[in-house]
C-alpha positions in Angstrom: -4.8 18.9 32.0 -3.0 15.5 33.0 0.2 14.9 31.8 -1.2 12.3 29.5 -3.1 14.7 28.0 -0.2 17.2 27.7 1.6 14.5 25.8 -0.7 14.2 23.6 -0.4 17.6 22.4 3.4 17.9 22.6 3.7 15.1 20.3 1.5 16.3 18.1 3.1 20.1 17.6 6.2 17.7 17.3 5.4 16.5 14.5 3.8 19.5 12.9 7.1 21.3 13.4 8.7 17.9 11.9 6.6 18.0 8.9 6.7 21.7 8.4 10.7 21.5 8.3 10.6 19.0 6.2 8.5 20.5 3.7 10.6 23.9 4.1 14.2 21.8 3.2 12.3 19.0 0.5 13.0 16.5 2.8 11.0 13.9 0.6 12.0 10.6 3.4 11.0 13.0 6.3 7.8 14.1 4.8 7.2 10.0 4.1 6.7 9.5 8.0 5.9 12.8 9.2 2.3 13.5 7.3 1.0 10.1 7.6 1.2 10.4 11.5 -0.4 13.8 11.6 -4.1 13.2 11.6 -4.2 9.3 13.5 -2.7 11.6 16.4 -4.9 13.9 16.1 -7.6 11.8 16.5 -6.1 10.1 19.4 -6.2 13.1 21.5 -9.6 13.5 20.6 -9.8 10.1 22.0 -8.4 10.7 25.2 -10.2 13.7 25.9 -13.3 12.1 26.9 -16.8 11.3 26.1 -17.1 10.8 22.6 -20.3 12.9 21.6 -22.0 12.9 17.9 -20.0 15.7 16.8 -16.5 14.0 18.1 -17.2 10.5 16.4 -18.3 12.4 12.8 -15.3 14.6 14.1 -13.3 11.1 13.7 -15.2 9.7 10.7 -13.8 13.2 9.1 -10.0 12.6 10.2 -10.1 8.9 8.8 -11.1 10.1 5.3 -8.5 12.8 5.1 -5.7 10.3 6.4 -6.4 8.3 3.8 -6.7 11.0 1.3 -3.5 12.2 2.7 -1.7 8.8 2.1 -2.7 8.0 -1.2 -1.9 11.4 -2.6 1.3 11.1 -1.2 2.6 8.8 -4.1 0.9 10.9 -6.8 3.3 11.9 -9.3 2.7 15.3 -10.2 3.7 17.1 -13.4 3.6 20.3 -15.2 0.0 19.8 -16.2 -1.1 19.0 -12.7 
């Protein structure tokens, strides 16, 4: 793999590892910049790494819905009788 590649990835465990702490120590501001990032990076690498086939561009399709499902549940309030 190229280092542009590798990148890729690095940056990506990065942020799982940032988003995984902050969920462990209720970092609420950390958690705020950490998820959204998550799956538009993933879909970048999938990007990078070449010919996009049918599979890879439903692949992406797939990844667009659950950022955005991602985002707007992120400013769901959630109560006892959730």
């Amino acid at each position: 793999m190229s280092l542009k590649k590798n990148s890729g990835f690095i940056f990506y465990f990065f942020l799982v590892f940032l988003n995984l702490w902050a969920a462990w120590f209720n970092n609420e501001n950390l958690n705020l910049v950490s998820k959204p990032l998550l799956l538009p990076t993933l879909a970048a690498i999938v990007l990078v790494l070449g010919k996009i086939n049918k599979l890879q561009y439903i692949f992406i399709i797939a990844l667009i819905f659950s950022f955005l499902g991602d985002v707007l549940l992120l400013f769901v309030k959630v109560d006892g009788n959730y």
